[in-house]
Structures are given as C-alpha cells and as structure tokens.
N, C-alpha and C positions, 0 to 999 in steps of 0.2 A: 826628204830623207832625214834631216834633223829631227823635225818635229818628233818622226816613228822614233827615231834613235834616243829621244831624252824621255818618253812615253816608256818605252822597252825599257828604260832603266828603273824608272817610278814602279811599273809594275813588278818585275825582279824584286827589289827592294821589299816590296809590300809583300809578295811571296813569300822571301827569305825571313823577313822579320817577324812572321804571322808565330815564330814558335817564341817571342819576347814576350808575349801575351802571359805567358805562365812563366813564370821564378820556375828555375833550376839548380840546385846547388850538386855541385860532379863530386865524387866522389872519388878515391885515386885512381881504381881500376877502371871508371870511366875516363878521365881524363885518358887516362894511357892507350884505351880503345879507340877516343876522337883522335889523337893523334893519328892512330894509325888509319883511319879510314878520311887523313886529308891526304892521302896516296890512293884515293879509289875514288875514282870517277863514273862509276856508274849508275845507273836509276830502273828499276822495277816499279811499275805500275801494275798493281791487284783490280780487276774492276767485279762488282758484282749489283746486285739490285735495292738494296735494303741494309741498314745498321743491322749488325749480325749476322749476314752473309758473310762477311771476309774470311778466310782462314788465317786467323793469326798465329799460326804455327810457322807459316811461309813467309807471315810481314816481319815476326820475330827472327826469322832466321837472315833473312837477306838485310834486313836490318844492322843486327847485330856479330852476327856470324862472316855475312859477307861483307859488310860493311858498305852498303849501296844506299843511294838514296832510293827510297822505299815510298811507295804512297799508295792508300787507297781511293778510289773513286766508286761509290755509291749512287745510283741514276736520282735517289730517291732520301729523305730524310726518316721513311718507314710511319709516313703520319698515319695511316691505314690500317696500324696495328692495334694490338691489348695492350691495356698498360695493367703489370702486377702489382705497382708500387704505389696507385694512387688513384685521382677521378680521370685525369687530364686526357683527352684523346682527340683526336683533328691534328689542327697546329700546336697545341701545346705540346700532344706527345711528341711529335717532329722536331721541338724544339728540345725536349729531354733527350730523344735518340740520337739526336746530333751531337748533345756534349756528351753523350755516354762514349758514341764515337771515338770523340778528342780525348777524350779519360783515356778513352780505347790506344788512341797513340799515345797519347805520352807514356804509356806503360810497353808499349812493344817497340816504342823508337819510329814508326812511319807518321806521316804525314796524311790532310787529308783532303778529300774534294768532292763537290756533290755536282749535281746537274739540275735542271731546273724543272725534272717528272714530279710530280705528285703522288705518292702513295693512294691512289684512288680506291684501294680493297686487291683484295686477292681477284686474281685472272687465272684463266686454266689454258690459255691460250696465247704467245705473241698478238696473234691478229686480234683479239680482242683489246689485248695491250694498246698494241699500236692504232685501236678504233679511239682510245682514252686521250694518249699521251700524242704532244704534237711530233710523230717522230721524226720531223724533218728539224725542230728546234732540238730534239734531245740530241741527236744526233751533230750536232754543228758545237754542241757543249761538250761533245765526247772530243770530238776532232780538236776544240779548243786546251780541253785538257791535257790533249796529248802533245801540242804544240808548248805548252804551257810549263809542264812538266819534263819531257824529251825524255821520256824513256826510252831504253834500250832493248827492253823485253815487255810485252803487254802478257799478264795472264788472268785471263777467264775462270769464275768459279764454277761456272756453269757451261752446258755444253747450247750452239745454238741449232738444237732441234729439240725441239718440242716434248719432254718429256717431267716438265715439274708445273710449278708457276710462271705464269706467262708473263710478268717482270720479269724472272729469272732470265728465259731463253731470250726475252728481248735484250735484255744486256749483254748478251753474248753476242746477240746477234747487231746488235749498233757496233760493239767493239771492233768486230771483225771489219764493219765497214767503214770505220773510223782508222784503223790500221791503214787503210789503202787511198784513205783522202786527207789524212794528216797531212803528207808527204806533196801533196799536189796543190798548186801557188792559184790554179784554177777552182780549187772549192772554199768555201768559205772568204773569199778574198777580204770582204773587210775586216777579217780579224788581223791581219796582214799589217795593217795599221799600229799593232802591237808587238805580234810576233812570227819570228818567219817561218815558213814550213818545214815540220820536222816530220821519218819517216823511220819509226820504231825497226828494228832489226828483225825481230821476232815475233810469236804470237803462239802463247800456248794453252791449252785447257788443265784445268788443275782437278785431273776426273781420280776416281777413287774407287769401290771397291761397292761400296755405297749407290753408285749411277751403275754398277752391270749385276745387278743382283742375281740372274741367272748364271752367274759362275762365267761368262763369256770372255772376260777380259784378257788381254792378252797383254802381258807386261813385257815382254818383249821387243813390245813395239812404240814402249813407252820411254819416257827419261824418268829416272826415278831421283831423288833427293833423299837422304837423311838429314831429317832438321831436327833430329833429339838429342843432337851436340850440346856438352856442357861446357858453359862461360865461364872460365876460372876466375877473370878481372871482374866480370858481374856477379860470381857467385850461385848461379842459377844457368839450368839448361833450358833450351828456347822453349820447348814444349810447357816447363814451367812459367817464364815469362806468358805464352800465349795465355795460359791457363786465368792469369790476374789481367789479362786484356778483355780476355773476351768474360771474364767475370763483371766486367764494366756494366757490359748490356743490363742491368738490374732489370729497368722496366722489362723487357721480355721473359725476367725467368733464368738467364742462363753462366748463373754460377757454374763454373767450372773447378776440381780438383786437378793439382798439376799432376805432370805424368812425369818418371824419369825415362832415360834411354832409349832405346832406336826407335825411331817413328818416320816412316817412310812416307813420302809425296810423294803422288804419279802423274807429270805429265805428259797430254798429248799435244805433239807439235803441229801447228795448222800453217803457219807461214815462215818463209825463212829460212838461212842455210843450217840445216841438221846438223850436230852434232850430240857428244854423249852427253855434254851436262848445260844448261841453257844457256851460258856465257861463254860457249867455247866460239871461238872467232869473234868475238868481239874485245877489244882493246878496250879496259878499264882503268887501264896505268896514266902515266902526265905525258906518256909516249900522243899518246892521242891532241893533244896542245902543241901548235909549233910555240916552240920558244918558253917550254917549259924549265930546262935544266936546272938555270938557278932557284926557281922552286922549290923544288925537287930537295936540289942539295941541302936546303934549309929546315925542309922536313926533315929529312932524315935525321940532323944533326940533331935537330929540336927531340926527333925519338931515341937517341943513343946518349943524347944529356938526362932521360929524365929521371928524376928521382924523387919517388914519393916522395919520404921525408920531406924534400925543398923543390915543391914543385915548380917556384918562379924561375927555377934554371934554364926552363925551355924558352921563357919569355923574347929574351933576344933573339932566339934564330929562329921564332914564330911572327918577330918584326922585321928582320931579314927576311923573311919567306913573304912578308903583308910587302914589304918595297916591290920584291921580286914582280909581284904578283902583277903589278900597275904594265908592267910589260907588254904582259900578253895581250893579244888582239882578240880575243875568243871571251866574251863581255860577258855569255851566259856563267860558262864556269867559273871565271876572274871573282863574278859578286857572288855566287855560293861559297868558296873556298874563304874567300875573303870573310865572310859572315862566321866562316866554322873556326877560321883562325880568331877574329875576333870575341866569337864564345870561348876559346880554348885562353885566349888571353885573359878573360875573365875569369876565367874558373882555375887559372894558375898562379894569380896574385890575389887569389881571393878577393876582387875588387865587390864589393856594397853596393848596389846603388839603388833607393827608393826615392819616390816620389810619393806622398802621400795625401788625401785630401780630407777637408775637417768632418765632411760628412759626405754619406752615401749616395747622396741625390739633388740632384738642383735643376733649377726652371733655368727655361733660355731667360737671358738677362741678366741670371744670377751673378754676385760677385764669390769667386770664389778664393782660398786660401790651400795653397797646396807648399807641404813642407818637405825639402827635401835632405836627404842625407847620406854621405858615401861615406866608404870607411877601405881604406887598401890597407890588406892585409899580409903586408909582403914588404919587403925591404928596396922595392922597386922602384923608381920616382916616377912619379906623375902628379899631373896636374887639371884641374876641373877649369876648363878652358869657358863653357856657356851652355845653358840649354835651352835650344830653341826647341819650342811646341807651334801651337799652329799659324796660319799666315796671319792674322788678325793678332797674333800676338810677339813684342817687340821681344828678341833673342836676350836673355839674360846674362850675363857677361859675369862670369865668376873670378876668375884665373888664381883660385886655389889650390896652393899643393897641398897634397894627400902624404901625411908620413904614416908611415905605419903604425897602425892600430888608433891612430888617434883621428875619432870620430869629426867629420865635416857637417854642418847644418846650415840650412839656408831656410829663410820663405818666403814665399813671392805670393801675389795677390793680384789677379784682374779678371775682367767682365766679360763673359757668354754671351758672344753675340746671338741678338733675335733670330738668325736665322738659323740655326743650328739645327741640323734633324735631331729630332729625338730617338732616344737609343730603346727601337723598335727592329725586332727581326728585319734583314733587309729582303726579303723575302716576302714579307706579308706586307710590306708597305701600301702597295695598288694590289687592287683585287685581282685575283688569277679566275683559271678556272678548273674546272671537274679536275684533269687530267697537268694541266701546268699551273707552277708559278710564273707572276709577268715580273720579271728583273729586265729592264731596258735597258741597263747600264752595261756595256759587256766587260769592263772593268773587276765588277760585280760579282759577276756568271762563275758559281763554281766554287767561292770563296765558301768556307763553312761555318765562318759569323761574321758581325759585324769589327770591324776594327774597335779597339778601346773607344771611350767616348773622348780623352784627352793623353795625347803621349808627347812625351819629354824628348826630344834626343840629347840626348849628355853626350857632348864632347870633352875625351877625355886625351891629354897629351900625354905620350910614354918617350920620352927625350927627343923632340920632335917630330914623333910619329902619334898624329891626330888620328883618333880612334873614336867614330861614333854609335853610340849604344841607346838602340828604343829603349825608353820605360815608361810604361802605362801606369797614368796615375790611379791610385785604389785607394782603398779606405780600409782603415785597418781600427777591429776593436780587440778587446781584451774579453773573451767569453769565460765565468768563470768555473765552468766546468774545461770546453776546448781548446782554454786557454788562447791564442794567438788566431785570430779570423782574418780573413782578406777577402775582399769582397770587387768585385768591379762598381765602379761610381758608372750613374746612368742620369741621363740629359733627357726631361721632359716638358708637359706641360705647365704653365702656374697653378692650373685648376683643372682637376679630373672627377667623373663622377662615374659613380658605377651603379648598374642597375642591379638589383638583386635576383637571380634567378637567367639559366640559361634561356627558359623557355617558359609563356605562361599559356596555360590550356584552359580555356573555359568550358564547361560541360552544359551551361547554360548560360542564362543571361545575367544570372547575379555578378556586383561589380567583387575585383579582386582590390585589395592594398599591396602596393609593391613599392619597395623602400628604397629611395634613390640616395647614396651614398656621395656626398660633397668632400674632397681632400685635398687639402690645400697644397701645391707646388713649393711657395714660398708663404714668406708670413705679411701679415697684413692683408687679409683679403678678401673684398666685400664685393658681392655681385646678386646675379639671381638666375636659378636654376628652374628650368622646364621642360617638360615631356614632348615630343613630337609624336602622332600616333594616324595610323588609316583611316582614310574617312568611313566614316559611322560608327567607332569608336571614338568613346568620349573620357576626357582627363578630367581631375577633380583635385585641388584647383588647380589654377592655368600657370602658377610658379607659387616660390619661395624666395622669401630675401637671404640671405645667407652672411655672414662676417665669422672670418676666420682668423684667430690672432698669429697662432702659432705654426711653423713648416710642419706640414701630416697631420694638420687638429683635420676632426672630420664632424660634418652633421649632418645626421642623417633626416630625410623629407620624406613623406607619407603620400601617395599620392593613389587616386582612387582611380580603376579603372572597369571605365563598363563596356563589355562586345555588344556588337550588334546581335539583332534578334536573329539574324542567318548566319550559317556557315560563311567564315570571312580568315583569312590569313594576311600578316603583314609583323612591320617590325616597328615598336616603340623605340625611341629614339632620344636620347637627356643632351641638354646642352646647356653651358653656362656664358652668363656673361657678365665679361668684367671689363670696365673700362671700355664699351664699345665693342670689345671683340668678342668674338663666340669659338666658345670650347667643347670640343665633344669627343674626347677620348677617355679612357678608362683607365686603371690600374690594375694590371693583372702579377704576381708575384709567385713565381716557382722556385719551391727551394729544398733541394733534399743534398744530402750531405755528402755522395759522389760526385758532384757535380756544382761549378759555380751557380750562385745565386743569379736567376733568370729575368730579368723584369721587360712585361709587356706593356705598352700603350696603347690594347685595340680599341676600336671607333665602339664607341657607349651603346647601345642598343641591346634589346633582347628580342625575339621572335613571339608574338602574340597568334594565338590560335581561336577561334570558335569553332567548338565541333558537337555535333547531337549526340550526347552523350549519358545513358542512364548508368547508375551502378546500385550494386547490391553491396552488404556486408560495411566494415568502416573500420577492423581494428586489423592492422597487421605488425607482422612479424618476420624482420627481415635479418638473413644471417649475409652479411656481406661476404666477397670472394677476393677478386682479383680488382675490383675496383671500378664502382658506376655509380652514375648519376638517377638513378630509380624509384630510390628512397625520396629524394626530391622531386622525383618528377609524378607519383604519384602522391603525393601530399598537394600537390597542385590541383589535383582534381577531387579531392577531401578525402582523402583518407590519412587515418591516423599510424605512419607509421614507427614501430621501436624497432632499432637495432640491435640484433641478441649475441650474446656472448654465452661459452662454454656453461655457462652453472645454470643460463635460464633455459635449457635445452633437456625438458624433462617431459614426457606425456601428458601429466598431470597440469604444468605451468602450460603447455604454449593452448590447453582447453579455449585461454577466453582469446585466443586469436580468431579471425575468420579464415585468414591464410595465411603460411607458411611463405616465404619465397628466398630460395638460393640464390645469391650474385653469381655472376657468371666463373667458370672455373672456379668455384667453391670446394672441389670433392678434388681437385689437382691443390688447393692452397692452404686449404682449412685441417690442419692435424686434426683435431678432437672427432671432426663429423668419420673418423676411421671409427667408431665406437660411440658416439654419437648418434649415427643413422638407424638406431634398431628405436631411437625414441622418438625421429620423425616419423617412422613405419607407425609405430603404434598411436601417433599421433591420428596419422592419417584413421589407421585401422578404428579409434572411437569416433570417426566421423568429421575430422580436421581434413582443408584443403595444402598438398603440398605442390609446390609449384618449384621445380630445379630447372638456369638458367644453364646453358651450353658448356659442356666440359671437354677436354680432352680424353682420348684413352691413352696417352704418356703422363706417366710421374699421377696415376689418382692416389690417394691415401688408402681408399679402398675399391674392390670390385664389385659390394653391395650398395650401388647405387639408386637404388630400387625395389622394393618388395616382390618382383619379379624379374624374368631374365630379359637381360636390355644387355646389349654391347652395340659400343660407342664403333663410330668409324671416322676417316677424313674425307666422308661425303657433304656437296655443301654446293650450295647454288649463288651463285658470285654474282650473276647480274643481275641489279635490283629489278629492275623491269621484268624480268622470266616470268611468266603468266603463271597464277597459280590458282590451281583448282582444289574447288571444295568438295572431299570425298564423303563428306558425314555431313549432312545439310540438317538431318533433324536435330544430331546433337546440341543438348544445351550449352554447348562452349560458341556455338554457331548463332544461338537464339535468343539467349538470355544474358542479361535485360537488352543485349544492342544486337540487332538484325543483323548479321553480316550479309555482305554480298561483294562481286570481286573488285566494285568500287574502294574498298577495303585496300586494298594493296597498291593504287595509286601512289607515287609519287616518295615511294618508299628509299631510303639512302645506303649508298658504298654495297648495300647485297642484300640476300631472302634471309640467308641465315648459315650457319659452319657447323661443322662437326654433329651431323645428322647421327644418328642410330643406326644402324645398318640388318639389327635382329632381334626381333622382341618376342616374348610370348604371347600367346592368343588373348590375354587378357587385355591386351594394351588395343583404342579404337586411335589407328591412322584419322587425321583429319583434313590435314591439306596435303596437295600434291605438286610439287615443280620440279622443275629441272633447268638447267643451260642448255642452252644452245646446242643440238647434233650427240645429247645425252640421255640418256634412259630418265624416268621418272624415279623421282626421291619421294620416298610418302612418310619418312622416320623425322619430317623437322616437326611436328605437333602428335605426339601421342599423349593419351588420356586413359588411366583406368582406373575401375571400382576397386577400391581395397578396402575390406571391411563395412565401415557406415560411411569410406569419406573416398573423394579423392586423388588420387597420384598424376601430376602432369610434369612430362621432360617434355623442352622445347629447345630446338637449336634456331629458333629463329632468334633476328638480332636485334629482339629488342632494346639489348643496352646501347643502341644506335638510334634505332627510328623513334624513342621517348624523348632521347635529349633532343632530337629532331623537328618534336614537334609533329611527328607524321599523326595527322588523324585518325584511319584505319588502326593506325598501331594500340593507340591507345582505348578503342573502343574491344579488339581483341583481346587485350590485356586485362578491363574489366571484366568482361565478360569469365577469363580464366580465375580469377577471384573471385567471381562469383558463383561457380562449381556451386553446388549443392545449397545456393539461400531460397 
C-alpha cells in the first residue's frame, strides 16, 4: 500500500502540474476569480469523439462561471480529418489537433485528455466503430479517466444511439459504460495500482435543438442552463470566451464570431439523482473534506483582504490556508488546492521565474547550459532555496533572497544522459494499429503530450513555508518582427536523415533520384549514410561518407533507384552510422503560429511503389485548396506540375495546360474561384480538361461549381474495402491509356471517398458505383461531362489519401482522368 500511495502521489503531481507547461501571467480580475473558485470543489468532465466536438460554451461556463474543475476527454486526436491550414494529415494532423485542443483550453480554462482510439475515418455506425477501435482498451482509458479526474458530473455530446458518426455514438456509448465501471474495484483492477475507484454522481447528454430536427423535443424534460452569462473580473461573456476557444481549431476551418447574451444548453439526464440544475445535491463546498475548517477560514480571509492595487496582501492567509491544508487526510484534493494556492501565490507576488536554454535542440549526450532567473515583484520575502531537475542530475543549491524587483540570475551546466527518449509524440513511439495507438505505459494513457524534455523545480521559501514550482526549460529568441518567441527545447538523435518524398511511384522501370538529407544532432560529425530497399530493387551507390562541422549543417546525397520489372511494393529505408552505431530517424518540424513549435523524430523511410502505369498529356495546372500532397505526388510519375494563383486563371493562359485540377475543398477556401470559375468553364468549353477534387456544400464561395446543375450532398462511403462497381466500362476515363478493372480499388486507405453529389444533370456520365454496408448504392463519387471541345470531371473520391498512399489503382485512375481527351 505504500508503494500505490507514493505512485498516487507522482501521478497527481504530474496531473496538476501539466498546466506549468505554458506561462500564465493573471491578471487582477483573474487572480480574484482563483481565489474564489479555491472554495469550489467540484469537477465536470465533457467527453466527446474528436478535437472540435466539445462544446466550449459549457467548458467555458462551468469553467469560469461555476468555477469547477472542468476537462475534456476526446477518444480520439481527430488524425482522420482535413487539414485547412497545411499538407500535414495522418499523425501529424493529430499531432496539430491536439495542441489546437490545448490552445483550445488554455482559452476556456478546462483541461484536457485523450484515449488511445485512432481517428481511423469517418464511420456511420458504432459497430463499425467498434469493428476498428479496440473497444475493450478504449474503454478501460475511459474508466481510467474518470478514476483519474473524479468527476462529479460526466456529460456526453452525443447521444448513444445511433444517429450521427459512429465515433460520435461510440463515445457515448463507452461513457455511459464507463460511468458504471469507474466506481467498481472489480474492473479494471490494475489500474488500482494508481488510483482508487471513483463513481461519477451523474451523467448527462448535452442534446440541442440540432439532434430533434423534427420539432420533437420536449424541453420539459430537460435541465436547461444559460451559459451567456457576462464575466465582469474577465471582461467577456462565456459564449465569447467559447467563441476564441473553439476558434483554435484552425486546421478544421472553425473560426467562430462571439455571441453576447442568453444562450441556453439542454440537458438530458441518463443516471443519477434528478434535480433542476446538474449540481443540485451534490456538495461542492470544503463541507465535503473532514477537517476542512481552518482551510476554509484562510480562504476567505485571503478573499476579503484583497486588493488589486496590492495584490501580495492575500499572500499570508494563502500560507496559512497551504499549512492548513497538510492536515487534511483526503491527498486527492489536498494536492489540487495546494497547486491552485501555489499559482495564486505566484501570481500575487508577481514572482519570475525562467529557466532558459542556449539553444533549441540537443542530442543525448549533449552538454547543455540552461540559465536561470527570478525576479519577486512584491515586497514579500523569499528566498531561492535549489532547483532540482532530473534524477541524473545533482540538486542545485541557491539560497538566494529575492528583494523586490531586483532581478536573480544563475547558470548551471551538465550532461544528457545517453538514454534519454527523444522528444517524439509518446503516442507514435511503437507502431499501433488501423484503429489504436500502443501506449504500454498506463502512466502514459490519456496524457495529451509529452512532459517538457527538461523541468526545474524551484524551490522557493516564503518565511519558512517551502514552495515548489515546475519550470520547463525553453529556449527563448528575439524575432524581429514577433519580437519575444518561446519555443519548447526538444532531445534527439546526433544524426537524422530524411528521405525526400512521402511516397515514390514508378510507372516503369526507369531508375528515379531521390535525395537523402544528412543533419547533424551535434557538431562534429563524420559517419556514412545508406539506403535499405526490397529485394529486386536496386540502390546506386551503396552509401556516402558524410562530415558535418556545424549542429543542423546538412548534406544532401543522391542516390539512384531502380524497380523491379514487376509490380513490387515495400519501403526504402536511410540509416547512418557514426561511431559504430546506426541511426535511422528523421526530422520532421511543424510550426504554425497558434500553436507551439512541434518536432518529430519518425523512423527514416519512405514507401516505394512499382505499378503498370501508362499516361498521356504532361503539362499541369493545379489551383491548391484546403491542403495535399498531389502536386507531389503526381510529379512523381512525370508530370510537370504549376501551381496557379488568382491572375494566371484566364481562358486564354491556362490553353497550354493539359489539365486543370482543383485541391480538395477549393470552391469552400478559394475567394476568387466565386468569379474565377466562368474562366475554368470556358476553359473547359475550348477543349481544356477540368478536374474538381471533393468540396463541401457548407461555406462554398460559390454555387456555380460546374457548367451544369450538380448539388453536393453529405453522401460518402467510409469503408475502404466497400466493392465498387464500374458502371461505364467503355468510357475513356475507364480505358485510356490504363485498363481499369476492380483490381483497381484493392487495398485502398481510411475510405472510397466524402461528399458525393447527390443530383446532376443529364449531361453528367456516372462512372463508378458503391456503397456501405446495409446502404443504397452511391453513383455521384465519379462523374464526367462533355462541355463544349473539352472535359468537366467532379470526383469525391479520396484521392488526396490513396496518392500520398501510394495506392496503385489510385494512381492509374487519376491518369487516366488527366488524360480525358489526349
């Protein structure tokens, strides 16, 4: 029972201190709301399927409003989506939706937590869902979360019957079953190892207006909430807050306008004693702590002393309140409270405190130089007692006082040890599969990143009340336009090499050149770099010597590769070595400006293809949309593609193309093609091929997306496998130059294709046909018509998937649509 008991405390901690990760500086009216909500003891848990499900109107309001510990739980990282903002999709975008997430809370105030499902694509069914996901592990993550967290109330976004995405009703429907095995020391027992069984109060559906579109709803029978309450200490009403939360989500698109004033929620209660509003009978005061009083009384004192002007007045009876606190027997609350009065102590003496390091990035081994500096901004005394960082490294011993305003500096210097992980998603470390990440670590499970790569705790004494504060050391430059940057430091390899190209497709047997990118970890670095590849494929030559002086010089190696004379698939693979050892990871680097700077380390390889492949034509023309890999990926099988912007978009200019081709949601992203598109028409009409990749019918620019009548629908065939038949066999999209047949749709990825057509005019020729499972037949994902001398093809199949993929069929269809009329 010790063991559990000082494990239980590491994990709390680790919990608690996950929001030290980001600088906060409170502001008065903040400060004077954390006071007030170290008198609320309660916890709301949101759970839904995907980043951008949550309703942050509700995390805003219980947040801020009610002053509850608030958190959302997401089954999923949303890797299975669009990205608007970029190429990135798979793991990266999972790894973009997760900080947009975090963006997501630190703007509404909750908290956040995933599970270990994969975004595998869209499902129209639970059971299909749970054919994907391991539901008996998502499931034990859900229960953990809830053990983890101890919420008071669980609410659902979703209802669990089957009426949306079949993620959606699966999160409902685990929650529900997670509600009723939290509570029981019989499931899940090794988690038990950590934390004990906890058993939510309630459980409610957070339904709307929205899920009974036939008018059926009966609000009567509902609890309703108004969360468009205005914060006078924050300045903003919650509906605004939610507004710059859920504007985070960039990658999907979903900028939001704030709203002011009444804005109702309605929920349905599914377990749990009834009452009128979700909290009623349940105890969220210090009444619920035996042996709370003196607590208590030190709070309030701290809230009836304060005062903007001098805010360090609260300090003493928020140390009075931190002694009090050691009393109590009840460890879960003790170390949250304790965490909240330690932030509140920060943010009332205005204490400083950085840790900084000389540069962004270092190899295991490295030495590194991290400088530190505190500054207490208050008339308060304390003193910088030591900072210990990690076990391998010996505690620092300061015992500096801090007078007011006069800045402390220190800098310490040592060595990364060899074993160190590299600061890689912990998520993608070991391979998963279709449906799950493998996280063995249950420690791990649920966490929404990695911990810093190195954190300080600064022990800080306030008249003999020791005070320790996480800080993550960062790297900090001077930008000179954004002025002051901060960046997280990330722990890698000495030597990374990256292969150029997601994916390479050979159409024949000619060798391709493919550029293996060498970049140095640390400086000084001489080794030799070489290709791994499938048998009957052949490299040219068998390595490179490499010497690299300087950290991040890079050289780049040429290397020649030839396919076999048959159809062959496998994955080339670069490894270096230095000193003996062998390196084979990559550097991958995402960075857009809502979100910290991302760096991956995935295992070096790219995907090699040989496929029978003829093409016609060679000159394209492509107007990008919402963000793919296409451009690249047909330059890989030679063709020459330009990317077009607004002035080169004239009848006359895009003549010496062969084809036209729209990136996906182009006509939802692209302003100009609203008045633009009468020049692709006539394009088409003197004999040009156009080719438009899958749009929505929300938010188009225009509803002339075609030189005839076409309306879009949300029809769409999710399981890649769904058999699909060819309704137009003579057609040349069928026949020329590449034979299709339903070998063609082997082995195709995440789905057939989205947002089908639902109604065309007679001119348009259906070409293929599928469906889902227990579904009518969809014929609107390939249509094709004559307009004029040339032309016009909409397709919702997903090829901005199965090209990065590498699928074969895919790519012999794709030519084939380019080559319309040669």
């Amino acid at each position: 029972m010790k063991t559990r008991a000082l494990i239980s405390y590491v994990l709390i901690a680790l919990f608690i201190h996950c929001s030290a990760q980001q600088s906060k500086v409170y502001k008065p009216g903040e400060i004077r709301q954390k006071l007030e909500k170290l008198n609320v003891l309660g916890s709301v848990l949101y759970v839904a399927a995907h980043p951008d499900d949550e309703n942050t109107r509700l995390i805003a309001y219980y947040a801020n409003e009610e002053l509850m510990r608030t958190a959302y739980l997401s089954a999923t990282r949303g890797d299975g989506g669009q990205n608007l903002i970029g190429p990135q999709i798979r793991e990266e975008l999972g790894l973009i939706r997760t900080q947009e997430l975090l963006a997501a809370r630190r703007t509404d105030g909750g908290q956040q937590f995933f599970s270990r499902a994969n975004d595998f694509g869209y499902s129209k069914n639970p059971d299909e869902t749970f054919n994907i996901w391991d539901r008996e592990k998502v499931l034990s993550d859900f229960v953990w979360a809830f053990r983890k967290f101890r919420p008071d109330i669980i609410i659902t976004r979703f209802s669990d019957t089957g009426r949306s995405h079949g993620h959606h009703t699966a999160s409902a429907i685990l929650a529900r079953e997670a509600f009723k095995l939290s509570g029981d020391k019989n499931a899940y027992p090794e988690q038990l190892d950590y934390f004990d069984p906890w058993q939510p109060k309630k459980i409610f559906w957070n339904t709307g207006w929205w899920w009974f579109r036939n008018g059926e709803m009966d609000t009567t029978k509902l609890v309703t909430l108004d969360v468009g309450g205005y914060n006078a200490l924050l300045g903003e009403s919650y509906t605004e807050i939610a507004a710059r939360s859920r504007s985070m989500h960039k990658s999907q698109g979903f900028g939001s306008s704030g709203s002011r004033g009444e804005q109702v929620e309605y929920l349905q209660q599914w377990e749990g004693e009834e009452g009128k509003v979700p909290f009623e009978g349940i105890n969220t005061s210090w009444d619920r702590i035996k042996g709370s009083k003196e607590v208590k009384f030190y709070i309030d004192k701290a809230i009836s002393l304060y005062d903007e002007t001098k805010p360090s007045t609260i300090i003493e009876p928020l140390l009075g309140a931190r002694k009090a606190l050691e009393k109590i027997g009840d460890k879960f609350w003790r170390e949250i409270k304790q965490q909240e009065i330690d932030d509140l102590i920060q943010a009332a003496s205005g204490l400083y405190l950085s840790l900084t390091s000389s540069a962004p990035s270092y190899a295991v081994g490295d030495s590194i130089t991290i400088s530190f500096e505190a500054v207490n901004r208050s008339n308060i005394e304390m003193e910088i007692e030591q900072i210990k960082f990690e076990e391998w490294v010996n505690p620092v011993s300061l015992k500096a006082p801090l007078l007011n305003n006069k800045p402390f500096t220190s800098e310490m210097n040592f060595q990364l040890p060899a074993g160190m992980e590299y600061s890689h998603p912990y998520w993608l470390r070991e391979g998963g599969q279709l449906g799950m990440y493998t996280v063995n670590d249950q420690v791990q499970v649920g966490k929404p990143e990695n911990d810093p790569a190195i954190t300080g705790n600064v022990i800080v004494n306030f008249s003999g009340e020791r005070v320790e504060y996480k800080v993550p050391v960062r790297f900090r430059r001077t930008d000179p336009v954004e002025g002051e940057v901060v960046e997280p430091i990330t722990i890698g390899p000495p030597v990374m090499v990256n292969i150029s190209g997601g994916v390479l497709v050979f159409g024949d047997n000619t060798s391709k050149s493919v550029d293996v990118r060498v970049i140095a970890g640390r400086k000084n670095l001489t080794g030799r770099v070489s290709l791994n590849a499938p048998e009957g494929w052949i490299i040219e030559p068998a390595s490179y010597d490499f010497d690299l002086e300087i950290k991040r010089e890079e050289q780049v190696f040429t290397f020649k590769i030839t396919p076999p004379s048959n159809a062959s698939e496998g994955f080339v693979s670069a490894e270096a070595m230095v000193d003996g050892k062998s390196y084979s990871k990559g550097l991958s680097v995402i960075d857009y400006d809502h979100i910290p700077k991302q760096t991956l380390y995935p295992d070096s390889k790219v995907k090699v293809v040989r496929v029978d492949l003829k093409k016609k034509g060679n000159n394209i023309g492509y107007i990008e949309g919402a963000g793919d890999a296409i451009p690249d990926n047909l330059e890989q099988i030679g063709f020459e593609v330009t990317k077009l912007g607004k002035d080169e978009i004239s009848a006359q200019n895009l003549k010496q193309y062969d084809a036209i081709i729209l990136g996906i949601r182009a006509f939802n992203t692209v302003d100009w093609l609203s008045y633009k598109n009468k020049d692709l028409f006539e394009y088409v009409k003197q004999g040009g091929n156009l080719i438009i990749q899958y749009n929505t019918s929300h938010r188009l620019v225009t509803q002339e997306i075609a030189p005839y009548d076409l309306k879009l629908s949300r029809d769409r065939v999710a399981v890649e496998q769904a058999p699909v038949e060819i309704l137009a066999f003579d057609h040349p999209v069928m026949n020329s130059p590449n034979r299709i047949t339903n070998e063609d749709f082997d082995n195709w990825v995440q789905e057939r294709g989205l947002y089908f057509p639902s109604e065309w005019s007679d001119e348009f020729t259906p070409i293929l046909k599928s469906n889902d499972p227990g579904e009518s037949p969809k014929t609107g994902g390939l249509l094709v018509a004559k307009y004029g001398e040339g032309y016009y093809v909409y397709s919702g199949y997903s090829w901005f998937r199965e090209l990065p993929a590498g699928v074969p069929g895919a790519y012999r269809i794709f030519v084939n649509l380019i080559s319309l009329g040669k």
